[in-house]
C-alpha positions as CSV (number, residue, x, y, z in Angstrom):
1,X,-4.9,13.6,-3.5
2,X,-8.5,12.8,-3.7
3,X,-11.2,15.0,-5.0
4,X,-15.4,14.6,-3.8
5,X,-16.3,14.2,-7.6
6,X,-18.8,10.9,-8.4
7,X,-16.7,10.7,-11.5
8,X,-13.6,9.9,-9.3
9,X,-14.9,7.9,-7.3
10,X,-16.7,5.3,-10.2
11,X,-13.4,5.5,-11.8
12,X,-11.5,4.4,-8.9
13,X,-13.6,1.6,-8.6
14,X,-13.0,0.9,-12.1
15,X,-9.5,1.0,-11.9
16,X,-9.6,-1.4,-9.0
17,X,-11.5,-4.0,-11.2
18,X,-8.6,-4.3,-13.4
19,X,-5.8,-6.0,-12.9
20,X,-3.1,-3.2,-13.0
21,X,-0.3,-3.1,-10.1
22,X,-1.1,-1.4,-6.6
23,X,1.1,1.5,-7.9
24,X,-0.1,1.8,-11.6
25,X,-3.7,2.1,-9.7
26,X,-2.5,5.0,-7.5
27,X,-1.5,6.4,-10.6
28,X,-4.2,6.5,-12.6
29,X,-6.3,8.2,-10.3
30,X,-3.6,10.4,-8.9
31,X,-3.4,11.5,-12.7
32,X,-7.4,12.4,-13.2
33,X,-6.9,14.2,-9.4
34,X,-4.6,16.1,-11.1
35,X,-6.3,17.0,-13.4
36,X,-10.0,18.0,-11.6
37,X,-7.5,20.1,-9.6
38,X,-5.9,22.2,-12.9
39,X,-9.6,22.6,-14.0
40,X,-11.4,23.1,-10.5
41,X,-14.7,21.2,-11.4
42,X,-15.3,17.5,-12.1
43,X,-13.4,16.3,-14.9
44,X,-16.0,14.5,-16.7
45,X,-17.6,17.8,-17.9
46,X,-14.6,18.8,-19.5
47,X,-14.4,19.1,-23.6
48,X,-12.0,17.0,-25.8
49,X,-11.0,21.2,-26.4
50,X,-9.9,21.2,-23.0
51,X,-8.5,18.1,-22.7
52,X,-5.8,19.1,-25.8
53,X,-5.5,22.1,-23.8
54,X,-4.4,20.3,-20.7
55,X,-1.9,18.0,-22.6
56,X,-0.5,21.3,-24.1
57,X,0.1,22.7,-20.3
58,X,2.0,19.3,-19.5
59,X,4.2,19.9,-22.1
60,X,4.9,23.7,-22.6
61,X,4.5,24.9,-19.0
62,X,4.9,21.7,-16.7
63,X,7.5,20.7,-18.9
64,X,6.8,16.8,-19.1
65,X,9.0,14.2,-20.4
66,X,8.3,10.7,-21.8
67,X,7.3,8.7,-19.0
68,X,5.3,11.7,-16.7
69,X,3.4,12.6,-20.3
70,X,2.6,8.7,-21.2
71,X,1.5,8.2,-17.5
72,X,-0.6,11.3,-18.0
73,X,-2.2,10.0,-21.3
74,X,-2.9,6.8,-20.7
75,X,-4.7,7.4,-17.1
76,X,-6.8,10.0,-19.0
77,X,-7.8,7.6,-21.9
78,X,-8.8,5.2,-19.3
79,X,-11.0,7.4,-17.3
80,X,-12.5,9.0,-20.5
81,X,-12.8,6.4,-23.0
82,X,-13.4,2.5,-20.7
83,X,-14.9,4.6,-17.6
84,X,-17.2,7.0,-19.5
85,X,-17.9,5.7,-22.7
86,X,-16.7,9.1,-24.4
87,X,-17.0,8.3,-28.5
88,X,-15.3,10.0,-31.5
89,X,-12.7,11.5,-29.6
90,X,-9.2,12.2,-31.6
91,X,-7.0,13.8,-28.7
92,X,-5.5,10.7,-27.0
93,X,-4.4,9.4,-31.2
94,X,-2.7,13.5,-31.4
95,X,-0.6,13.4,-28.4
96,X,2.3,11.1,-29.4
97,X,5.1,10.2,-27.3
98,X,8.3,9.2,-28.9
99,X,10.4,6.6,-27.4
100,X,13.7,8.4,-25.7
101,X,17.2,7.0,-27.9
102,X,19.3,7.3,-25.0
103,X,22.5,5.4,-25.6
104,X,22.8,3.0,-22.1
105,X,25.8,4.1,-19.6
106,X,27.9,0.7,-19.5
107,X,30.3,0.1,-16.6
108,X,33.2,-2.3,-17.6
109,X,33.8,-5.5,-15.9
110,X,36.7,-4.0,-14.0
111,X,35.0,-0.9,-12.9
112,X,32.0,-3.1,-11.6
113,X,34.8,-4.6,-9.8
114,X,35.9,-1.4,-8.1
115,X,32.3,-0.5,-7.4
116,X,31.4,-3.6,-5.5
117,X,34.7,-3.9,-3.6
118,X,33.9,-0.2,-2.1
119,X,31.0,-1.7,-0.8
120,X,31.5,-2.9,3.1
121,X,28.3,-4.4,4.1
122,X,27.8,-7.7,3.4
123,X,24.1,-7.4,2.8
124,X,24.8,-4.9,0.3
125,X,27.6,-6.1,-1.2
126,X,26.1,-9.2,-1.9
127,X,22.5,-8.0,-3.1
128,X,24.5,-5.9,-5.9
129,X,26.3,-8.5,-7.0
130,X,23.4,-10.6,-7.3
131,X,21.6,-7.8,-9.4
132,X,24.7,-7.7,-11.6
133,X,24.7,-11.4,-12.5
134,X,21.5,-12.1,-13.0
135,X,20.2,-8.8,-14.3
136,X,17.8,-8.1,-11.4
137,X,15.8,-4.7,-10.5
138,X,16.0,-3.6,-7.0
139,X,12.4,-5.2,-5.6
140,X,13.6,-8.0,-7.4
141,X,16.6,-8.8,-5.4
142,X,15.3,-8.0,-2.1
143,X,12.0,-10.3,-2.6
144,X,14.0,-13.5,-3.7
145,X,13.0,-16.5,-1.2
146,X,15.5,-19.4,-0.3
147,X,13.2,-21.6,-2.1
148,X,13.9,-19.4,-5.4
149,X,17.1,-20.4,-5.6
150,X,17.5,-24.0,-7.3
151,X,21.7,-24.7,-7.0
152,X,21.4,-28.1,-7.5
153,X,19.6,-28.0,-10.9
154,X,22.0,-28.9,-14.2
155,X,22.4,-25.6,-15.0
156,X,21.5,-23.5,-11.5
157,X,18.7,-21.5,-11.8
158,X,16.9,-18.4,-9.8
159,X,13.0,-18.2,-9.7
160,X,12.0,-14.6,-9.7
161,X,8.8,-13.8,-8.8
162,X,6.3,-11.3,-9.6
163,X,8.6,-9.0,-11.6
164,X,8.0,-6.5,-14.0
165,X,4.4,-6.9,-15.2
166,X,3.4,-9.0,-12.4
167,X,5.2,-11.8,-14.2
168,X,7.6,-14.6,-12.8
169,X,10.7,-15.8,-14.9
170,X,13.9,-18.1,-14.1
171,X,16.9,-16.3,-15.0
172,X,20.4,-18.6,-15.1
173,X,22.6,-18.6,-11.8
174,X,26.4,-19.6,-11.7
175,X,27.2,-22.5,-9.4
176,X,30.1,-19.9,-7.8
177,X,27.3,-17.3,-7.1
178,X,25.2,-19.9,-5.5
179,X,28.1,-20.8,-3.2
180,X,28.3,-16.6,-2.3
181,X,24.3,-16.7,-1.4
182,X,24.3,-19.7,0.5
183,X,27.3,-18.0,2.5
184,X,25.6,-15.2,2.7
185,X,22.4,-16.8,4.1
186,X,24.4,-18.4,6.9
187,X,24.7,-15.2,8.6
188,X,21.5,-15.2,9.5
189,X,19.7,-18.3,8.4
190,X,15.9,-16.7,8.2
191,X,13.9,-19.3,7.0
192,X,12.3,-17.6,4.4
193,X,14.0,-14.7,2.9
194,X,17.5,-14.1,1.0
195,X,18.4,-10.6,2.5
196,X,15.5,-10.6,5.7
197,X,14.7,-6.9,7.3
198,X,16.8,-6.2,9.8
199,X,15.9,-6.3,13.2
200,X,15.1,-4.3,16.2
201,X,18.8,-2.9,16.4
202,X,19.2,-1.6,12.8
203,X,19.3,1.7,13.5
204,X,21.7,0.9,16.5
205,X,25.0,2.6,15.0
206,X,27.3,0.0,17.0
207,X,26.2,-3.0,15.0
208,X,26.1,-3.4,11.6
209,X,23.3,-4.7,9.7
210,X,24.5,-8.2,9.8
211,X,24.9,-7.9,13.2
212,X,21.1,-6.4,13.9
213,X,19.5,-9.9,12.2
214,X,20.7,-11.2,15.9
215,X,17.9,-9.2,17.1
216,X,14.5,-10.4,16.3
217,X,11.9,-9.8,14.9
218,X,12.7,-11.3,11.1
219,X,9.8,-10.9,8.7
């Protein structure tokens, strides 16, 4: 979604200057579209009145929750208040978002158990456990390099990079789970990545996806 509106399009450039994530970029912009499209003019002629009237919308009639609404504020602070220079504005301090208390749904070692021994494929079976023991996200998991993983340190370690926040951190690795990965990696021995794309036969449903690796290309 991308609206003809010069206000847009200097705070798209603005937002490109920072250093945000690729997605937390799309975001913010997506977020102002959003808006210019609710309003049907350029949203930098809007009032602070109108503003509080949109953030009311969000939450009575769109029906936002915590992480939509705080996407939704903090986009709009950006493109009013650092791209253009709006003063004495109380709106963005009079929508508060409260932190959800959600109590965190905790599998059991035994159940975690079950779960990963349901799992056939080896790729998969192995990249959860991973995630389990050492507390990785999805993206996480699947970017972790060969190099990242340092076995033979006293205690083993795993080098994630680029994380959450753009940030890299070593997390601790048991020796045992080492010995899983480098098993693992000798099913396909790419010389770069942990769990590699599959290749060309992937969507062939006679092999599995261990057996499409055999089939170039590798990333």
């Amino acid at each position: 979604m991308k609206l003809n509106y010069p206000s847009i399009s200097q705070f798209q450039q603005l937002v490109e200057l920072k250093d945000y994530r690729p997605a937390t970029k799309k975001e913010y912009v997506r977020y102002v579209c959003k808006l210019a499209e609710h309003f049907q003019c350029d949203p930098a002629t809007l009032t602070q009145n109108q503003i509080r009237e949109y953030f009311l919308f969000l939450r009575q009639h769109k029906h936002y929750k915590h992480s939509p609404m705080k996407a939704a504020k903090y986009s709009l602070l950006c493109f009013y208040v650092d791209c253009l220079k709006v003063q004495g504005w109380t709106v963005f301090k009079e929508v508060r978002i409260a932190e959800p208390q959600v109590l965190p749904l905790v599998l059991s070692r035994q159940e975690v158990q079950r779960l990963l021994a349901a799992v056939r494929e080896t790729r998969f079976r192995t990249s959860l456990r991973l995630m389990y023991h050492c507390g990785l996200r999805v993206g996480e998991a699947l970017a972790v390099q060969v190099q990242d993983i340092h076995g033979r340190e006293t205690p083993p370690r795993l080098h994630i990079r680029n994380g959450k926040g753009g940030k890299d951190r070593y997390v601790p690795i048991a020796p045992a789970m080492v010995e899983e990965l480098r098993q693992w990696w000798r099913t396909h021995q790419n010389r770069k990545f942990l769990f590699p794309a599959p290749g060309r036969g992937w969507a062939d449903r006679t092999l599995t996806l261990s057996q499409s690796w055999h089939n170039p290309p590798r990333r």
